[in-house]
N, C-alpha and C positions, 0 to 999 in steps of 0.2 A: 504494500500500500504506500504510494506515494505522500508526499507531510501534505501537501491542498488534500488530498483524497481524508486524510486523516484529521487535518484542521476543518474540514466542512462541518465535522461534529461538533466542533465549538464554537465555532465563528465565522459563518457562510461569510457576512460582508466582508471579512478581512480576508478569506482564502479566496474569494474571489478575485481582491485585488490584489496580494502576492502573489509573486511567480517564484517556484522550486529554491530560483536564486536566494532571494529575499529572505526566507522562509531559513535556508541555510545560516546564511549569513545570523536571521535574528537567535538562530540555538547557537551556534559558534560565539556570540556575543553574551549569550547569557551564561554559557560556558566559561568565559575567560572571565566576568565578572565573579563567578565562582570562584573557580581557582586562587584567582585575586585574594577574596577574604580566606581562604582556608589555608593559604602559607604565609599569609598576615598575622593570622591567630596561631599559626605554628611557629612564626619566630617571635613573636610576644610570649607564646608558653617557654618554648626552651631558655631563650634571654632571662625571662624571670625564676627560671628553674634553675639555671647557672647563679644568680645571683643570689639566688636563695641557700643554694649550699652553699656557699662561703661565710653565709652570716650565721643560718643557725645550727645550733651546738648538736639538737639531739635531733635523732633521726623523724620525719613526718609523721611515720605510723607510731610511730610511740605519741603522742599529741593528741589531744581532743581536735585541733586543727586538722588533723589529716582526717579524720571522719564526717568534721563538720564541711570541709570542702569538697568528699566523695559523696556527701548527698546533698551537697548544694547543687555541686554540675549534674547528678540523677537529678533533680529536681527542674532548671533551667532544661535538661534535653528533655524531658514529659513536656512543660510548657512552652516550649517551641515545638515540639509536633503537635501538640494537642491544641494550639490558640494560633498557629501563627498567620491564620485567615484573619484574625480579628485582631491583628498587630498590625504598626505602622512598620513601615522599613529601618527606619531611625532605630524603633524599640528593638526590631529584631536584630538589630545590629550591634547595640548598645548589650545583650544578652550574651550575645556571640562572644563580646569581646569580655562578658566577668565571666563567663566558660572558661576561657581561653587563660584566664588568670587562676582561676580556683585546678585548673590542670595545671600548671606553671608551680604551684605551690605541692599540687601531686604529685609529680613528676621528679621532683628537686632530686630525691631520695635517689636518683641515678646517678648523680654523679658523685654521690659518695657510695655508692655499691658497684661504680665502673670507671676505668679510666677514659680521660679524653679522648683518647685514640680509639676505639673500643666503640663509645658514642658516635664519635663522628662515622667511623666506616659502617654501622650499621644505620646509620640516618641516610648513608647517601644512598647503601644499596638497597635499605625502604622506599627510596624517594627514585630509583630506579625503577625498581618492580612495578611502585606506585605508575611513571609518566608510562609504561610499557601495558600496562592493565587500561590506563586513560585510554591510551593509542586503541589496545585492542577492543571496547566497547562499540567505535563504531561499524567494528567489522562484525563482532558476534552481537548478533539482536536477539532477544530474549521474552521470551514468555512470562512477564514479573508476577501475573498473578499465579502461576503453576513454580515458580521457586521459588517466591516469598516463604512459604511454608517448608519448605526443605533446610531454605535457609535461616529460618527461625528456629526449629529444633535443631539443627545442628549446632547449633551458636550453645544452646541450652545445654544439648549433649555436652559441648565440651566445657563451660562452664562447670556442671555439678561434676565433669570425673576431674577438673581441674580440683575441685574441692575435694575429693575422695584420695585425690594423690596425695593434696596437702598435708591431709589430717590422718589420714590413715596409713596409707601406700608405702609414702616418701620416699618415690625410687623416680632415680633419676635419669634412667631409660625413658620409663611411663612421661616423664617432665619434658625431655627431647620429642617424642612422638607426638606428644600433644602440641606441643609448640609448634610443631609441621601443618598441623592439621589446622592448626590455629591460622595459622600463616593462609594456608588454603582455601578455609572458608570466608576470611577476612578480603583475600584477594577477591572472589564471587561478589561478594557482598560492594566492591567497589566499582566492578561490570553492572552487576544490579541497579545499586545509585546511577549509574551513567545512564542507564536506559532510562530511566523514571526524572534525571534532569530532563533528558532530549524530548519526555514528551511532555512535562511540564510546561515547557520551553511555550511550546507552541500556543499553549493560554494566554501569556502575555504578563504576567504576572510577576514582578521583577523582586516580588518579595520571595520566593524560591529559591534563589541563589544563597540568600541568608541561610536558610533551614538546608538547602544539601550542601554548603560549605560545610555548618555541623556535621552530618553524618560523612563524609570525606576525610574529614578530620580524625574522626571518630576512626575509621576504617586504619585510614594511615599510623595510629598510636598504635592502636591492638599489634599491627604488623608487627610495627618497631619495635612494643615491647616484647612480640615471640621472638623476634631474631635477637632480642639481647639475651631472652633465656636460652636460646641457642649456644650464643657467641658465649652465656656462664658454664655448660653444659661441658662445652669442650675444651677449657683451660685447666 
């Protein structure tokens, strides 16, 4: 299905009067306005995560801070999926950016459990994987209502045996594997987002860029932090 043939469900007047070009053009722009804020908020998180390990003494999870900023960002991602029709752009962007901070305060905890070298080369090969999944979303098009659910449980699956390793398991095969897996279904889930921009796109709605900058974001951390339990795995 061509994007006019697909845009006539939303908006005959407007697909009538773009042509294929146009219609390209306007996802590629709402693409790039994406991308924009989701490596925005990623070097505002890291920047302040650097910063923050130098200052304080004891580690984040040791802190009522580290819990109170793990359910502040759960809390800001509920209320940008669940309101962000009835948000202005300002606001969803103003959210974006204490996300992007309360992770910046979560995150700190890696550079005192990794060296710079360490950080850096698995930031770039995330951020590799990351433009090469971008790349490949417009070639593989997808079915999102038939793997939203696959990809929902599996996220679940591997969350509770992540908890079963933790507390019970504690084996550090079991921690490598899932970390692959982790890697794996975090990758899908960044093909998935791409499809569900590009058809977003086509609404016109320019507050969507805000909300899947989030989950982009989102995607790219989870990667990063498997490939550092990787890169602990094998030292």
């Amino acid at each position: 299905m061509s994007l006019k043939q697909q845009l006539l469900w939303i908006n005959k007047s407007e697909a009538m009067s773009m042509s294929e070009t146009q219609l390209e053009n306007k996802i590629e722009t709402t693409i790039a306005h994406t991308f924009a804020w989701m490596w925005w908020v990623l070097f505002l998180s890291f920047a302040l995560a650097y910063v923050l390990s130098l200052w304080i003494i004891e580690l984040p999870y040791n802190s009522g801070l580290y819990w109170a900023s793990w359910i502040g960002g759960l809390g800001i991602i509920f209320w940008m999926n669940r309101s962000w029709r009835n948000l202005s752009y300002g606001a969803l962007a103003w959210l974006l950016l204490l996300f992007g901070l309360l992770e910046g305060y979560w995150l700190s905890w890696i550079f005192r459990a990794y060296d710079l070298g360490s950080i850096y080369n698995v930031f770039m090969s995330s951020s590799i994987l990351f433009g090469v999944l971008a790349v490949a979303w417009y070639h593989v098009k997808i079915d999102v209502a038939r793997v939203w659910p696959v990809l929902f449980w599996s996220m679940i699956a591997l969350i509770i045996s992540l908890l079963i390793n933790a507390f019970v398991l504690q084996s550090s095969m079991a921690d490598m594997m899932l970390s692959v897996i982790g890697i794996v279904i975090f990758s899908w889930f960044i093909i998935y987002d791409m499809n569900i921009l590009r058809q977003q796109a086509l609404w016109g709605d320019s507050r969507i860029e805000i909300l899947m900058a989030l989950w982009l974001f989102i995607n790219f951390i989870n990667i990063f932090l498997f490939m550092l339990r990787l890169t602990w795995g094998q030292e």
